[in-house]
N, C-alpha and C positions, 0 to 999 in steps of 0.2 A: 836515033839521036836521043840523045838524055833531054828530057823537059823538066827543071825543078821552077814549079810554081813558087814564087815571090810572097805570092799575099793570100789571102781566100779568097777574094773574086777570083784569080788569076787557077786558082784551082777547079779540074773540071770536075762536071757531075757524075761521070762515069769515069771507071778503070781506062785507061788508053793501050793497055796492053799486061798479060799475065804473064808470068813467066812458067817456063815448061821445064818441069823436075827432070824426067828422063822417062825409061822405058824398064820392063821388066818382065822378064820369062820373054820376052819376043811378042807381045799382046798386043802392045800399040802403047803411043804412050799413055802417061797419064798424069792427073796435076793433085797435086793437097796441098789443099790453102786449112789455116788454122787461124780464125779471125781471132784478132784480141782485142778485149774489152776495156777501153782506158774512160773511167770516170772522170768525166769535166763537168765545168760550171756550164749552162747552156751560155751562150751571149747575149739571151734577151732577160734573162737575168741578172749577170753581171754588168749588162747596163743600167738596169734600173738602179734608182738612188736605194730605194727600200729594200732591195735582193728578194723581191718575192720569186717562190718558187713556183715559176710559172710553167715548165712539164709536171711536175704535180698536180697541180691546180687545173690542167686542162685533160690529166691522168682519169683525173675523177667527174669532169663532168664528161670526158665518153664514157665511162661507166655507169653513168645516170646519180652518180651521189654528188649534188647540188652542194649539201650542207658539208660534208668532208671538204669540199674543195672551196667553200665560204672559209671552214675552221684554218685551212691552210694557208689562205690569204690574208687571216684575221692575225696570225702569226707574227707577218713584218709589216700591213699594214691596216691601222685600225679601222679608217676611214675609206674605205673605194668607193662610196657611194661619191664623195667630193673625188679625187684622184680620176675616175672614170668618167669626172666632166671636164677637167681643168690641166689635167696630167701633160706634158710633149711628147707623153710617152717615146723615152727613151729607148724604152725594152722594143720597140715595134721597128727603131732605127737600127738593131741588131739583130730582126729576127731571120734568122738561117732560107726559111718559105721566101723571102725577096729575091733569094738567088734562083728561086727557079720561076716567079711572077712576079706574086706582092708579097708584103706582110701578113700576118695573121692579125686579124684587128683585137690585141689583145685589152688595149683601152675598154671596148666594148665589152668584153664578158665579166673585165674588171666591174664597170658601172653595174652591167647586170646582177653581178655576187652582192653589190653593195645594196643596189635596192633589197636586194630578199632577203638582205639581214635586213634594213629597217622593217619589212614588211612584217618581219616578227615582233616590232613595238619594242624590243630587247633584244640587246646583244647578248644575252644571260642562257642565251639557248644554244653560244657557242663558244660560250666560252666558261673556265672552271676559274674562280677567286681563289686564290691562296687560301690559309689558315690568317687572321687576324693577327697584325703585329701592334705593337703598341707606339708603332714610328709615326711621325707626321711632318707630312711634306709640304711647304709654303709654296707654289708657283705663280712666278707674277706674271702675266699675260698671258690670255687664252686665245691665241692664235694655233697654226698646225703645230706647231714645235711646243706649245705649251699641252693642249688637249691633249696630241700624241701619249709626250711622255707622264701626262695624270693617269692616259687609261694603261700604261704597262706597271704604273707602280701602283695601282689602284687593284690590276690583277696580282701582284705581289701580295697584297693583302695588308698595304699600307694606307692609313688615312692621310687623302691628297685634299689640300683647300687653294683653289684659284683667284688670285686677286687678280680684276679687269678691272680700268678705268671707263671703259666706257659703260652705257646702258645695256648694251648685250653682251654677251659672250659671243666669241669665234675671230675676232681680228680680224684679218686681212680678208677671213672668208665671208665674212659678216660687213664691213665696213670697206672692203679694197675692190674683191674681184666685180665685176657687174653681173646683176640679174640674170641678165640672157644664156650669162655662160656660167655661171649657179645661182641654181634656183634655193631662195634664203629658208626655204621649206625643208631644203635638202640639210644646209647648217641646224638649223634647231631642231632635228631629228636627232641628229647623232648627238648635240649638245645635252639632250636630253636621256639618250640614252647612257651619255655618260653621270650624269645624274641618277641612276636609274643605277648605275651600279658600286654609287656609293660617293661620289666624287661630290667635294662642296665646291660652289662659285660662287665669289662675293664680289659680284657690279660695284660699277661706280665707285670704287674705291682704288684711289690713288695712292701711291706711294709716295708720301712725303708729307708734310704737316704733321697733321693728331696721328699718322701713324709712319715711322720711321724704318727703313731698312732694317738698322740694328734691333728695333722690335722684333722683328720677323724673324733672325737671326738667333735671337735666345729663344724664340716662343716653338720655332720649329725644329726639328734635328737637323733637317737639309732645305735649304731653299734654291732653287734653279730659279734663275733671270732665263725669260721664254720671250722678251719684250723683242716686236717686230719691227724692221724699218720704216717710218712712218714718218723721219725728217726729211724734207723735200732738199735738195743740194741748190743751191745758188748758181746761176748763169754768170753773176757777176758782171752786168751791163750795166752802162744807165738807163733807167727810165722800168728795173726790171719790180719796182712795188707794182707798179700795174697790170700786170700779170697773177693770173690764179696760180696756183700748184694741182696738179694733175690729183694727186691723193685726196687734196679738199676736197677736189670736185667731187671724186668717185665717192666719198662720204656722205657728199650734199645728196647724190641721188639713190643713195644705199638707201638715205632719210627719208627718201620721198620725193627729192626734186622731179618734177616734171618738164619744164621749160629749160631749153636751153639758155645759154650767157649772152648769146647776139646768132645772126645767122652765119655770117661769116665766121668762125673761129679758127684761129690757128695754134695746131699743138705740135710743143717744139718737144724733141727728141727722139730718139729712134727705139726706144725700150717696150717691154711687156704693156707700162702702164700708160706710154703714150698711146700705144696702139688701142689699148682696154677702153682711153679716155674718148682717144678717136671715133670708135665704130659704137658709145654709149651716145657720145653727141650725134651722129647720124641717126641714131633711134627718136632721139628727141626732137628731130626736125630738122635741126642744121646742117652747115654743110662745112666741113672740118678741110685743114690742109694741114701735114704734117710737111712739118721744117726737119730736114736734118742734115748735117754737117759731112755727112758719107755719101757713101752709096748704099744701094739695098742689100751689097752683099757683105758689108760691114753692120749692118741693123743686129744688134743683140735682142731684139723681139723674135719670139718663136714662130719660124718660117709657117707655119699652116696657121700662126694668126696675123702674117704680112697679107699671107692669099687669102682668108677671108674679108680684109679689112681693103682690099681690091675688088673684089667682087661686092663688095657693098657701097663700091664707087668710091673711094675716097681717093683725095688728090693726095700726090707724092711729090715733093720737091727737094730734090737730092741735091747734096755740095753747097747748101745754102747755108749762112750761119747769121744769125742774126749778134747785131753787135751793137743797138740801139733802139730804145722803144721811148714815144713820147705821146702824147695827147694831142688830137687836132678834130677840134669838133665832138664829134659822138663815136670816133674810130681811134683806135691805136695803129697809129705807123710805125711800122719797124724797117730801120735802115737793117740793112743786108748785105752780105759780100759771099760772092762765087770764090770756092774753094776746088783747088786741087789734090790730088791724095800724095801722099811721098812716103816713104820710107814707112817700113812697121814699126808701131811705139811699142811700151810695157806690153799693153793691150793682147799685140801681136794682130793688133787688126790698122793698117796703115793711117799713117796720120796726117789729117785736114791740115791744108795749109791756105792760107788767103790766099786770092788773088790779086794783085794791085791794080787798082782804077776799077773794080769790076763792081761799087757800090751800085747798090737799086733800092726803094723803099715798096714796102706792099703794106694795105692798111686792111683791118679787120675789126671788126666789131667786138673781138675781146680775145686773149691770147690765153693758152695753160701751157705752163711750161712744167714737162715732165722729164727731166735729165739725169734724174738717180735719186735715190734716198739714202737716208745713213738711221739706226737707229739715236734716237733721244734716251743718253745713258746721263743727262744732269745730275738726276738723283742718285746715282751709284756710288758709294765712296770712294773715293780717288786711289784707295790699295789694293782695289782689284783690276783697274786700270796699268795700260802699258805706255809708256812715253808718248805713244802715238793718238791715246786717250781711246783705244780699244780696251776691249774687254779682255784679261787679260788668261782665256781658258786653252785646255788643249784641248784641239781639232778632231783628234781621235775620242775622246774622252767624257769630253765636256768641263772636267773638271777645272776650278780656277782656285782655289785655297779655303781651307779651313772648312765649313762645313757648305762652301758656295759651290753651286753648278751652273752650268751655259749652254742654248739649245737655240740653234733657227739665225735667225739674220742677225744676232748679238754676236755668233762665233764666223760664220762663211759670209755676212755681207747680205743684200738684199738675194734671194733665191727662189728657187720655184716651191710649190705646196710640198711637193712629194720628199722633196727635199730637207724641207724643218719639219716630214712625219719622221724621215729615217734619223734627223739630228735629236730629235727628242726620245724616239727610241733606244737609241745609245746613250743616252742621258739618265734616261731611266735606268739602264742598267748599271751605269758605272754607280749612281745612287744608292741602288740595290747593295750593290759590292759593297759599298761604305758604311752604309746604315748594319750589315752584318758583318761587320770587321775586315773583309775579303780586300787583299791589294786590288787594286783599280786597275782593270785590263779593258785595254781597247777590244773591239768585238774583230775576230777571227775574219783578217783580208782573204775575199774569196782570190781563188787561184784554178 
């Protein structure tokens, strides 16, 4: 009987049977097989966002060359030293070894490449600068999608200068993710390395006032907007000023906060940074309930930081949605209603519906509500915006007109680290292309 496998699980590990040529001179038979060699992408590379080339990179540390297999990963991504703490790794969600156990823990050898480039104080020892151009590059925000793309045009041999509003460099990496799951040691290594190989970063400088967009515009040849999602989205309840915003929080104790907001807290939404916010306030003492309107198998938080955020005890109250917050005493009450799931939205992840009569209130000592961010583009001129008041670049590209580029949560939306490295990386390039006259080519879809 004929078996054609469907899909690749459904494919086995072995031949299920060989076919028999025939026979000849009367000897018995006999068989020639003539394997043929068809070059593909692996899958744990073509999932990754960054397409590191990870048979390469694992090519050479069986071989014992550490640094070849650093220079190869340094290639598509700058930073593994963060990526190897923070990553979902996606590449480990495709890798081929699951089908016969587990995964290869390829996160892990990532971290480990990334440390022993810091441990060289400079990345100068693996990497070659271009020849000096006389271009210069404006980027505004030094998040992953900004740093990224300073350190591929900075290897081009371009002078790159960072404008951050805040007092440090690194964005999201510096001011969003928490402590526990990057260590801020690990940010101002590489911030520094990238200093170290030529790159300016000017703190605390805002766009807008004594220095304007269109400054930067004439002063620089190209300027990329790197600026990260950072505006909290509205619930849109009454009673919702009384609530924190999850990204405040995680600011507040990027700064130093040590004390939690009350014992009880409750944070509403089901995302990365509810969960980030969650398992920081359990470190700080309290004891957190996350609200969410789904289920767990609807939660856009990355499923191995659900199960750790379970194993650190935190409560979960699913199909809940809160529709009401008001003051009573020293506690906020929030009225509530049980939800059902119906039909799949936009989303394609099914959509809450209330229940009738099912109100209940639960009170808490203070509430964050984390339900999405959007980047803060006020400052942008309204001509690089689209009807929808996005930004108005291509996806492939980065590019948005005239001498403007687009990298990181300004073009995809809020997204993972690994994510606005490979969006800045492509940025960089289409830069590259412009600043040398070159048509502006999206980077070669693997296949």
């Amino acid at each position: 009987m004929l078996v054609i496998p469907k899909n690749r699980k459904e494919m086995p590990v072995t031949a299920l049977s060989v076919p028999t040529v025939g026979s000849a001179g009367k000897t018995g038979f006999w068989r020639d097989f003539r394997p043929v060699w068809i070059e593909l992408i692996s899958p744990c590379t073509y999932n990754c966002p960054a397409h590191n080339n990870i048979p390469k990179i694992f090519e050479q540390i069986r071989n014992g060359k550490i640094e070849e297999a650093a220079k190869i990963l340094l290639e598509t991504n700058p930073f593994p030293s963060i990526t190897g703490r923070v990553c979902p790794h996606f590449c480990e969600q495709n890798c081929n070894r699951s089908e016969y156990d587990e995964a290869i823990s390829i996160r892990a050898v990532e971290r480990f490449l990334g440390d022993q480039i810091l441990e060289k104080k400079t990345k100068s020892d693996f990497l070659e600068i271009s020849a000096e151009t006389d271009k210069k590059i404006a980027i505004i925000g030094s998040g992953p999608a900004g740093i990224s793309a300073a350190y591929y045009l900075r290897k081009a041999g371009h002078r790159v200068t960072i404008f951050e509003s805040e007092e440090k460099p690194g964005g999201m990496l510096t001011y969003g993710i928490p402590p526990y799951r990057l260590p801020k040691e690990i940010v101002e290594k590489e911030v520094a390395a990238l200093v170290e190989m030529g790159v300016e970063i000017k703190t605390k400088t805002a766009i807008g006032g004594n220095l304007t967009f269109e400054d930067i515009m004439r002063e620089f040849d190209a300027v990329l907007l790197a600026v990260g999602a950072w505006k909290e989205r509205s619930i849109g309840i009454p009673g919702e000023e009384l609530m924190m915003a999850g990204l405040d929080f995680l600011k507040r104790v990027n700064r130093g906060l040590k004390e939690p907001p009350g014992t009880d807290v409750a944070v509403i939404g089901g995302g990365n940074v509810s969960i980030d916010v969650a398992r920081t306030l359990k470190r700080l003492g309290a004891k957190p309930t996350i609200l969410y309107r789904r289920t767990e198998k609807e939660m856009p938080a990355i499923s191995e930081e659900i199960e750790k955020a379970k194993e650190d005890g935190i409560e979960f109250r699913f199909l809940t949605q809160p529709v009401e917050a008001s003051k009573k005493d020293d506690k906020i009450v929030l009225k509530c209603v049980r939800m059902r799931l119906g039909e799949p939205d936009a989303t394609g992840r099914r959509k809450p519906i209330p229940i009738e009569g099912s109100e209940f209130t639960l009170e808490f000592d203070a509430v964050i509500k984390a339900v999405g961010e959007s980047p803060n583009i006020a400052w942008i001129p309204e001509k690089f915006l689209n009807k929808q008041g996005w930004i108005k670049a291509d996806s492939a590209t980065g590019f948005v007109e005239e001498n403007v580029f687009a990298a990181g949560d300004l073009v995809s939306g809020p997204a993972t680290v690994v994510e606005a490295i490979a969006s800045g990386r492509k940025a960089a390039k289409s830069i590259n292309c412009y600043l040398k006259g070159e048509t502006i080519q999206p980077e070669e879809p693997l296949e």
